[in-house]
N, C-alpha and C positions, 0 to 999 in steps of 0.2 A: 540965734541959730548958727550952726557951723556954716564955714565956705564949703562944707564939704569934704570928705575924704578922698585923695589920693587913692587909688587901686590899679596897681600893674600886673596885668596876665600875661603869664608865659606860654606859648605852645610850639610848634612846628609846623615850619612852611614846607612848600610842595617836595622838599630836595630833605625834609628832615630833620633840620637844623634847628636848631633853639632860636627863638625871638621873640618877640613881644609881640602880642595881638591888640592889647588894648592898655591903652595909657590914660585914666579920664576919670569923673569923679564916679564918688559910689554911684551905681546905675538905678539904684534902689531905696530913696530915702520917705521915710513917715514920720509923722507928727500925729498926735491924736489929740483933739480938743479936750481932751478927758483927761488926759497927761500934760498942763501947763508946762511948754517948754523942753520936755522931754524929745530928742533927735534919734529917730535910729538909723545907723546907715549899713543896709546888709550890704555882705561885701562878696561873699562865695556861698553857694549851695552844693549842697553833694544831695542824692536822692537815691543812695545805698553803698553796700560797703562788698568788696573793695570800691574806693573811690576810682570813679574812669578818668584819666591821666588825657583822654582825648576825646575831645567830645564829647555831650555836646558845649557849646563854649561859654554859653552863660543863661545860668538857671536862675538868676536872679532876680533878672527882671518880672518874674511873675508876681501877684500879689502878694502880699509880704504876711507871713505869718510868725506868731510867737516861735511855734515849735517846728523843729525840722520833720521833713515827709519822714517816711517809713526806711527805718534802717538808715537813714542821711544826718547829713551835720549841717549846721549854720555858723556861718563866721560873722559875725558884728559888731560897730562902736558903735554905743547908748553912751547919748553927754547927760545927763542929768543936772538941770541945772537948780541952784538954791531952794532948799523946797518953804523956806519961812513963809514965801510972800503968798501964798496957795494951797499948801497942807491943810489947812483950820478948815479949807472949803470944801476940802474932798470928801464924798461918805461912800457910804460901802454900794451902792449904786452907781456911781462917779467911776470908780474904779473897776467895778466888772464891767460897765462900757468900754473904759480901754482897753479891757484884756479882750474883749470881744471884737473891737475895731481891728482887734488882729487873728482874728478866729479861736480865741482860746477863752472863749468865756468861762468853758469847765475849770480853767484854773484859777479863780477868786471865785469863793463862792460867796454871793450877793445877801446872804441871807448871817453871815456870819460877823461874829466883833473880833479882829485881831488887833495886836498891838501898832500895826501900819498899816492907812485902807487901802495901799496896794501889795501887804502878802498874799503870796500866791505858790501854787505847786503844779510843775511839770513833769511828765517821765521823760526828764531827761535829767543824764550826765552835763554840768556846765562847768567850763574853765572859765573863771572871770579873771582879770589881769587888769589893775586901775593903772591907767596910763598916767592921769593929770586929778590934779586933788583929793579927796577923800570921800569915805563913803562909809555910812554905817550900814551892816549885814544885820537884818532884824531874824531872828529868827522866835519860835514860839515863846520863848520863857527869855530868851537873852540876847544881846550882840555884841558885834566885834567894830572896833573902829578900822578902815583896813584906808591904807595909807599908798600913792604912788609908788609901784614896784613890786606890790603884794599879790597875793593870789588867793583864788576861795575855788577848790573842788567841792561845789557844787551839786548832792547826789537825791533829786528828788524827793526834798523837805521844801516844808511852809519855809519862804523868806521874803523878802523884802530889800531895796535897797534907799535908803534916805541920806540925801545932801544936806546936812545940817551946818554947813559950813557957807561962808558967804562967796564962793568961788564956783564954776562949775567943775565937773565934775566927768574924766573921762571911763569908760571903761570899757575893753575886748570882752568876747564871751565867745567861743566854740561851745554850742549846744548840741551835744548830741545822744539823738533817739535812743531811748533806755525803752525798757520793760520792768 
């Protein structure tokens, strides 16, 4: 498991002025027994758009769901770690547990065979951005190997993401609430 993510928030003191509020680790971190190893550490929440610039100061701390509230975005680093030593064990029950330990059981449906037992589909827009190792993007019929530096928009399709590499595996994701 990580130390931890870094998270610096900025806002304004009594006089106006730009400063930092909070310097510390993500406020926000889960594991799920369901997902061997799997880290996620939310980092910011928004709960509609436009985003309020003031206030309130941190939405994160509440319990932690896949998808962001109504009209909001979620900022997160998911480490995924090697998945050889645990995949073979996962079935399609195993994994809508996870999706469920984080209120989104709608999105793996438990009754289905996909090519990864944890594809899954959200209505949302997602930025992913792999910070550290690689990752393969499964989607229905095919995937992509996506490499430190790359990017996947994200647009409310079946996918999956698999560590097939002996390394873990960092990756950002801004999700946000689609229709």
């Amino acid at each position: 498991m990580s130390e931890g993510i870094r998270r610096i928030v900025t806002g304004r003191d009594a006089d106006g002025k730009a400063v930092v509020i909070a310097d510390t680790k993500a406020p926000n971190v889960k594991q799920s027994p369901n997902r061997p190893g799997v880290v996620i550490n939310n980092l910011w929440l928004t709960d509609g758009a436009p985003a309020k610039i003031n206030g309130p100061e941190d939405a994160t701390e509440a319990p932690m769901g896949l998808e962001p509230p109504a009209n909001g975005t979620v900022f997160r680093i998911v480490e995924f770690p090697p998945e050889a030593a645990y995949i073979d064990t996962i079935d399609s029950d195993t994994a809508h547990a996870a999706f469920a330990d984080m209120g989104a059981g709608h999105a793996k449906d438990a009754s289905s065979t996909t090519p990864h037992p944890f594809m899954h589909a959200t209505e949302t827009v997602d930025y992913a951005i792999v910070l550290e190792g690689e990752t393969y993007l499964g989607l229905d019929d095919s995937e992509v190997l996506m490499k430190a530096g790359e990017v996947c928009i994200q647009r409310g399709t079946n996918h999956a993401w698999s560590n097939r590499s002996d390394a873990p595996c960092k990756i950002v994701f801004v999700l946000i609430n689609g229709a």
